[in-house]
C-alpha positions in Angstrom: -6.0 -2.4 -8.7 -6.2 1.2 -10.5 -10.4 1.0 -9.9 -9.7 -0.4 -6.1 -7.4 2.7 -5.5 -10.3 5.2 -7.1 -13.0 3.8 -5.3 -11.5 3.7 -1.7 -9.9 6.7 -2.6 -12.7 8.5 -3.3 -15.1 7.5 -0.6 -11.6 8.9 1.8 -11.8 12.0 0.1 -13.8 13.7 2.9 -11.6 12.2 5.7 -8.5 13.3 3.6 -9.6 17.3 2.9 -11.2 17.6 6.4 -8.0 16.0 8.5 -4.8 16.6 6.3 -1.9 14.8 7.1 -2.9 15.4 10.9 -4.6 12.4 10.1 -1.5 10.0 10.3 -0.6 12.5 13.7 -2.9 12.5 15.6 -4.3 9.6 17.9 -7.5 11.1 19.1 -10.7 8.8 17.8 -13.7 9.9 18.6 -16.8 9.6 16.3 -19.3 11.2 18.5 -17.4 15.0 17.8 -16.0 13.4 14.2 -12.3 13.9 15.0 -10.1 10.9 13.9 -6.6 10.8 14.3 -5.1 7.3 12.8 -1.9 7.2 14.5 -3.1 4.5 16.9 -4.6 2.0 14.6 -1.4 2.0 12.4 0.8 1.7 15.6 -1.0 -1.2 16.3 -1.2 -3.2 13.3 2.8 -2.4 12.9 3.7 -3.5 16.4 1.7 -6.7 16.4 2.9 -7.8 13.4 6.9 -7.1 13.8 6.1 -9.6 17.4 5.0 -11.8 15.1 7.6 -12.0 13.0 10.0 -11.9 15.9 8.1 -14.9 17.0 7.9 -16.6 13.9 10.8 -16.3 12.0 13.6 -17.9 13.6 11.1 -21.1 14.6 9.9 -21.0 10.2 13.5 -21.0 9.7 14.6 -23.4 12.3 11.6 -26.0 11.2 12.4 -25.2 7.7 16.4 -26.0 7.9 15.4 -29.4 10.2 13.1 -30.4 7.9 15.2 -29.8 4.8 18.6 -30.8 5.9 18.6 -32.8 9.4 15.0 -35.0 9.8 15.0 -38.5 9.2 12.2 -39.4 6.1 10.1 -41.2 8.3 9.8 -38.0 10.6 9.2 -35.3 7.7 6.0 -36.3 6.8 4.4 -35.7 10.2 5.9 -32.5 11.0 5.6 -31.2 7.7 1.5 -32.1 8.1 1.4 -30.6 11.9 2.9 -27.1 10.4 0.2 -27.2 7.2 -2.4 -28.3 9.0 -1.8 -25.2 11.0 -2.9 -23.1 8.0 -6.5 -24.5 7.5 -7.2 -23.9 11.1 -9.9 -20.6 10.5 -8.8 -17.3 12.2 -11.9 -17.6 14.1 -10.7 -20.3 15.7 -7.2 -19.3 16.8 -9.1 -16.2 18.2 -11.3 -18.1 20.4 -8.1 -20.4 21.4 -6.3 -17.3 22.6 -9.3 -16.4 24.1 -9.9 -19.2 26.7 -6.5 -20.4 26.2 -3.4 -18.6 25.4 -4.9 -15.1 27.4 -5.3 -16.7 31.0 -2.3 -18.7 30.5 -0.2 -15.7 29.7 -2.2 -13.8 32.4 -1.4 -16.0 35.0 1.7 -17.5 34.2 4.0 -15.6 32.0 3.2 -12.3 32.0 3.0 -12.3 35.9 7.0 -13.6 35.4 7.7 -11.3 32.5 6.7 -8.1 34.8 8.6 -9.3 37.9 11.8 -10.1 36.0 11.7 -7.6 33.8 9.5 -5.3 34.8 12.0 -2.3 34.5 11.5 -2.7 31.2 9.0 -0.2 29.4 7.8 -3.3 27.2 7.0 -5.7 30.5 5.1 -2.7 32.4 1.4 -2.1 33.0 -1.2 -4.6 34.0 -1.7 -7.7 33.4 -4.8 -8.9 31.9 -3.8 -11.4 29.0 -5.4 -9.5 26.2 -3.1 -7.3 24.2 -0.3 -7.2 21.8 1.7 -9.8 23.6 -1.3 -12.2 22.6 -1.7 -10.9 19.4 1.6 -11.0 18.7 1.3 -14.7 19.3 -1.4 -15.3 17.6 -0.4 -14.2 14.3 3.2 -15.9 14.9 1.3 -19.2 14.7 -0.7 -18.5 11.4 2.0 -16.9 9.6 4.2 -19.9 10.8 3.0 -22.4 8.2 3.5 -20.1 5.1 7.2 -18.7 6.0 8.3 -22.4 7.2 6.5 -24.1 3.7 8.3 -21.8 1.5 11.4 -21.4 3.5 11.7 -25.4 3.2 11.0 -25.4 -0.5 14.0 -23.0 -1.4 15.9 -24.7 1.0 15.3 -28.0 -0.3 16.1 -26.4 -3.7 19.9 -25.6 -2.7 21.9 -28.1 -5.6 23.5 -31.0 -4.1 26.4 -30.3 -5.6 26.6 -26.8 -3.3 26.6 -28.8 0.1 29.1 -31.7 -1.4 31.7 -28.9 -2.4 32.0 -27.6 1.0 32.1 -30.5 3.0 34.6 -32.0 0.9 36.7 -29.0 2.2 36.2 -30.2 5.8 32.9 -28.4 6.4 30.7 -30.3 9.6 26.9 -30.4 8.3 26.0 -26.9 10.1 28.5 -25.0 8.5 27.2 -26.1 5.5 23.7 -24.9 6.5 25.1 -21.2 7.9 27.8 -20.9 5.0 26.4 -22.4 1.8 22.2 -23.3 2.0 20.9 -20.3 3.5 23.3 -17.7 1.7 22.1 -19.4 -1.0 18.1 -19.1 -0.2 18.6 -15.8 1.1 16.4 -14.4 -1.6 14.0 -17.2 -1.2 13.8 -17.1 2.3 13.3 -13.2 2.5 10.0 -13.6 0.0 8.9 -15.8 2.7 9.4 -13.5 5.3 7.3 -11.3 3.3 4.2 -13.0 3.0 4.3 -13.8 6.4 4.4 -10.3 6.7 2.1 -9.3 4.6 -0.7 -11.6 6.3 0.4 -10.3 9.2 -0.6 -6.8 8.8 -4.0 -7.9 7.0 -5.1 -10.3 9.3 -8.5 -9.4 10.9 -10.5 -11.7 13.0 -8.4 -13.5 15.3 -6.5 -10.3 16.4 -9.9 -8.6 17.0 -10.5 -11.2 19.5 -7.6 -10.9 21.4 -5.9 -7.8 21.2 -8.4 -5.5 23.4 -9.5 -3.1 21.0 -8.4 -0.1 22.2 -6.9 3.0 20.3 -4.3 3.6 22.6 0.1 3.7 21.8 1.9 2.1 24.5 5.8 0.2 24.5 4.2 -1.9 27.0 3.4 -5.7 25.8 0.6 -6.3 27.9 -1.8 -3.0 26.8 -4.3 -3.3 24.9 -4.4 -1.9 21.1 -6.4 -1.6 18.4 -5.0 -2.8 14.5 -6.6 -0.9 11.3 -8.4 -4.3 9.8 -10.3 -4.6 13.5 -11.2 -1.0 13.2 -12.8 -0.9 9.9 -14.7 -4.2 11.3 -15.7 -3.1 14.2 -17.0 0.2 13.4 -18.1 0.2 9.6 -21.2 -1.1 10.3 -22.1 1.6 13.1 -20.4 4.5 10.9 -23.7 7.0 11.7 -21.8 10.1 10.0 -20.5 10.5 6.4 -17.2 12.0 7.9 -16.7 8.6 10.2 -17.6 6.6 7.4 -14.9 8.4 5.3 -12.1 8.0 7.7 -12.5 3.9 8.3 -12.0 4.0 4.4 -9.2 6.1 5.0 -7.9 4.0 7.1 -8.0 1.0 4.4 -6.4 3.1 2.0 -3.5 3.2 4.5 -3.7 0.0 4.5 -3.8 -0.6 1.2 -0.7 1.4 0.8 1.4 -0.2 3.2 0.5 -3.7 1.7 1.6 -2.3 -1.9 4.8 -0.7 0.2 5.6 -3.8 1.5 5.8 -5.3 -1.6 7.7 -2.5 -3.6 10.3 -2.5 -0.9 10.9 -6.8 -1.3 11.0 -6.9 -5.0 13.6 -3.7 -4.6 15.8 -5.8 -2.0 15.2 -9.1 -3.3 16.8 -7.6 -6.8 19.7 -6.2 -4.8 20.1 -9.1 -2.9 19.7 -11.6 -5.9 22.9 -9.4 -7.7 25.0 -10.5 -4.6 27.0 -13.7 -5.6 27.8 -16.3 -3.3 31.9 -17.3 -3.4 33.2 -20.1 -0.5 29.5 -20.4 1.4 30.1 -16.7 1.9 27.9 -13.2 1.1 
């Protein structure tokens, strides 16, 4: 990791002593004058995957707890292979599938009723052209699903019998068990799940390429166009004509980098925290 954080580092050097922390500022990108501001790229990769997770979260959890406490064996087997099978799909695939799929449907459909409803809203504003962070956001929902749901389900199937037993032999109906005793319980678990979704979230490259619009540009509004930092780097390191350009896409994936290795920091600190909090009567 040390010799990962030198190289990158020092191929950013230029980018870093030329642009300062104006760098992380500013949202101007524009190669042909070599000024780069990143401000847009990380805005990007930040909103679409906190959608995602907004997305994905409560339907992991919800699949997770139906799978582990409420499905009848002869149902768990299929479900749990539709949400795995999920995860071998290639991102190039979900990228053309929002593509010729998800974007026209969303186009015509649900972002049309989005922005009449709730149009007044700064998120549901703009137009309407099924490619943006409201697809993206989508999109990465789905691949993360399979990873938060898989582990989710593991802790929760990990709860001791003996946990559920003691509180509904104090009267408890089976959902109060869930809400008072499993997931307190997995609470740790379930957050490192979160995490990894998270974490592929923020890394993922192809499939939000596709569908996102590629565009370095900050709007609140769901349907506009962005740009993430992996799409960036992938779109433009190959066409990088100046040292200085070339130095700020690997700028940009030391940012990257360093939100990845943040990410983590900050889970192991609150999963510590968390894990010193003991459970008494299915409570926190």
């Amino acid at each position: 990791m040390v010799l990962i954080i030198w190289e990158v580092g020092r191929a950013a050097w230029l980018s870093i002593h030329t642009f300062g922390f104006s760098f992380f500022t500013s949202s101007r990108w524009d190669p042909v004058h070599d000024v780069f501001g990143a401000l847009p790229f990380i805005y990007g990769t930040l909103a679409s995957s906190l959608l995602a997770l907004i997305i994905a979260v409560p339907l992991s959890l919800g699949i997770a707890i139906f799978l582990s406490e409420m499905a009848p064996p002869w149902l768990k087997d299929p479900v749990s292979f539709i949400v795995e099978i999920l995860a071998a799909i290639p991102s190039v695939v979900y990228g053309l599938w929002g593509i010729f799929v998800l974007a026209p449907w969303l186009r015509d459909g649900v972002e049309d009723w989005l922005g009449n409803a709730l149009g007044f809203l700064p998120f549901f504003q703009g137009p309407r052209s099924g490619i943006g962070l409201l697809t993206a956001g989508i999109i990465l929902a789905i691949m993360i699903l399979p990873t938060i749901t898989a582990i989710s389900r593991e802790v929760l199937v990990a709860v001791p019998q003996s946990q559920r037993e003691a509180m509904l032999a104090l009267g408890g109906t089976r959902w109060e068990t869930i809400v008072r005793v499993v997931l307190p319980y997995g609470r740790v678990g379930i957050f490192g799940a979160v995490m990894l979704g998270l974490g592929r979230a923020v890394g993922e490259t192809m499939a939000v390429t596709m569908v996102i619009g590629n565009q370095p540009k900050i709007s609140l509004s769901l349907f506009s166009p962005a740009y993430t930092m992996p799409s960036v780097i992938v779109n433009e390191f190959s066409e990088a004509v100046t040292q200085l350009h070339l130095s700020a896409l690997m700028e940009i994936g030391l940012i990257l980098f360093a939100i990845t290795l943040l990410l983590n920091i900050v889970a192991l600190l609150l999963v510590r925290r968390i894990g010193t909090v003991p459970v008494q009567g299915g409570r926190m």
